[in-house]
C-alpha positions, 0 to 999 in steps of 0.5 A: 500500500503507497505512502500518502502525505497528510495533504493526501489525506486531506485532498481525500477527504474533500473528495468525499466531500465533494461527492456528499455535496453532489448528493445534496445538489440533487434535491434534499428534503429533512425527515423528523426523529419521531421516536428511537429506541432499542428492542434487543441489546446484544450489540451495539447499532445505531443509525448516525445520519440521514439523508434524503435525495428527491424519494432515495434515502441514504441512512448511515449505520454504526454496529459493534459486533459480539462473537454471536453475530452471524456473518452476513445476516446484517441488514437495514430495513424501510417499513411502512403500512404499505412499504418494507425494503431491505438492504444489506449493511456491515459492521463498523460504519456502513450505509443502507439505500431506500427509494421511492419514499413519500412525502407526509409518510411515517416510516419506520427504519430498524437494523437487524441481525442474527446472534443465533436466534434468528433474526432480531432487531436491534435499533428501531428509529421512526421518522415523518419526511415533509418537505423543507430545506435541508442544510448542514456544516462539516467541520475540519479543525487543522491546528489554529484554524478551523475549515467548514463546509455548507451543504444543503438544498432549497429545491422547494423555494424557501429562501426568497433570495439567492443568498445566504449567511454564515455567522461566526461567534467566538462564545457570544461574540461576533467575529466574521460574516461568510457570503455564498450564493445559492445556485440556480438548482437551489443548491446551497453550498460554500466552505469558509475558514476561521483563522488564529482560533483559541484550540484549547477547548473553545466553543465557535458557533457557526449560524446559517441566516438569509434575508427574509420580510426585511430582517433575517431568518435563522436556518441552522445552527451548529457548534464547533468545539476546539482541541488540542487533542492528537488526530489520527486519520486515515483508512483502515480497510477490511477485504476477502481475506486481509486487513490493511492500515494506513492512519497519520497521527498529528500532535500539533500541541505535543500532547502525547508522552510517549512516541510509542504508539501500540496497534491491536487488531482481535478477533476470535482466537486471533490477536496482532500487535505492534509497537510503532515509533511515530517519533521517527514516523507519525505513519502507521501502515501494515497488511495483515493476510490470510486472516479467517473470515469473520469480525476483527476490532482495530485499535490504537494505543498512545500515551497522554500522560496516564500511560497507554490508553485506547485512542481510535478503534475502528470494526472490520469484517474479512471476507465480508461486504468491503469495508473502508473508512476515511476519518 
């Protein structure tokens, strides 16, 4: 696997970008939580994200797995009184795809699987979709500067006007206003930067705002909290019959202790570990083959001060779905 460079990384990073801002150049509607709940708890399953693109719907899935977890029976459901899809997902982070969806419809969207007693649900949400503007900041701290990017839609004409706001406060303090225009698909869409940021822990708030009935209208809010915590980014990739790694550790503020960093990767009778200087080098690369099909858990150990502690861990299926998560 090639060495990449953190400017690498990060021109990956705005390529997935990118393709999430097409997604949303589409025609985004906004869905409403009704209800969430879990019915059986043997493992950990959660929905992180919806997205929703004219009648398809996009829902992101985080499972941690247990050893009773039956290889492949993983799966998201879309089920209304005259509706039911299915689509598969995997552990870790995964995605599950629906179409055709109504406006005014309630459905209800569960994630299942087998531990040995067939198939259960573990996590249920019910949602209503209507239709709105639908829009949502993504944040990237680098050091003393904070980078966003705005992603959204108004396909139904709601912003009078064809631009909008991003209002940014250090606690309650004003600091700086972005301008963007909304394109002739209603797309909303813009990134920005706040420079010389405090890193240590600090809360900036990001408001979305457009011009309507002579004053203006508040459409998003979000907050951006700060740190000087070490980032650790990259890929971590589950395939047939071998794990690969490739992750970047960035301690800007210099807070780990110990240059030492341990990697573990379990899975069921199986265990690899290594210890690796990113004081020499802040990679951290390997591939793993010949690993028996099943659900292996990746972690990364480093040091802040209170000895080695589990950093970053992420859940790998071999010889399942191919899997890969760029953080």
């Amino acid at each position: 696997m090639g060495k990449l460079s953190r400017l690498e990384i990060k021109t990956l990073r705005r390529k997935q970008n990118i393709v999430s801002r097409y997604l949303a150049s589409l025609v985004i509607t906004t869905v409403v939580v009704v209800a969430s709940f879990s019915l059986f708890r043997p493992l950990e399953a959660r929905i992180t994200n919806i997205q929703l693109l004219e009648t398809e719907m996009y829902v992101s899935t985080f499972v941690i797995p247990n050893d009773d977890l039956v290889q492949g029976s993983l799966k998201i459901t879309l089920e209304s009184t005259s509706t039911y899809q299915e689509a598969p997902i995997t552990i870790g982070e995964s995605m599950g795809y629906f179409n055709e969806l109504i406006y005014g419809r309630t459905y209800k969207i569960k994630i299942k699987g087998d531990v040995g007693y067939g198939i259960q649900t573990f996590h249920e949400q019910t949602y209503y979709l209507r239709k709105a503007i639908n829009v949502a900041i993504d944040f990237d701290q680098y050091q003393h500067t904070i980078s966003y990017s705005v992603m959204g839609n108004d396909i139904f004409n709601i912003i009078p006007t064809n631009t909008f706001y991003v209002d940014i406060y250090d606690d309650k303090t004003f600091i700086q206003r972005d301008t963007f225009v909304i394109d002739e698909s209603r797309s909303l869409y813009g990134n920005g930067s706040v420079l010389d940021i405090k890193a240590d822990g600090y809360t900036y708030r990001f408001v979305i705002k457009y011009d309507y009935r002579g004053g203006e209208a508040t459409l998003y809010e979000s907050d951006f909290k700060t740190s000087t915590l070490p980032v650790i980014e990259g890929e971590v990739y589950g395939g047939l019959d071998f794990i690969s790694y490739y992750l970047l550790v960035t301690d800007f503020a210099f807070r780990i202790k110990n240059p030492l960093v341990l990697v573990k990767i379990e899975g069921s009778d199986y265990l690899f570990e290594e210890t690796i200087d990113i004081e020499t080098s802040p990679v951290i690369q390997n591939m793993l083959e010949g690993l028996a099909l099943g659900y292996y858990t990746f972690s990364v150990y480093i040091d802040l001060g209170n000895g080695l502690e589990s950093y970053y861990k992420a859940y790998v299926e071999v010889g399942g779905m191919e899997q890969t998560w760029l953080n």
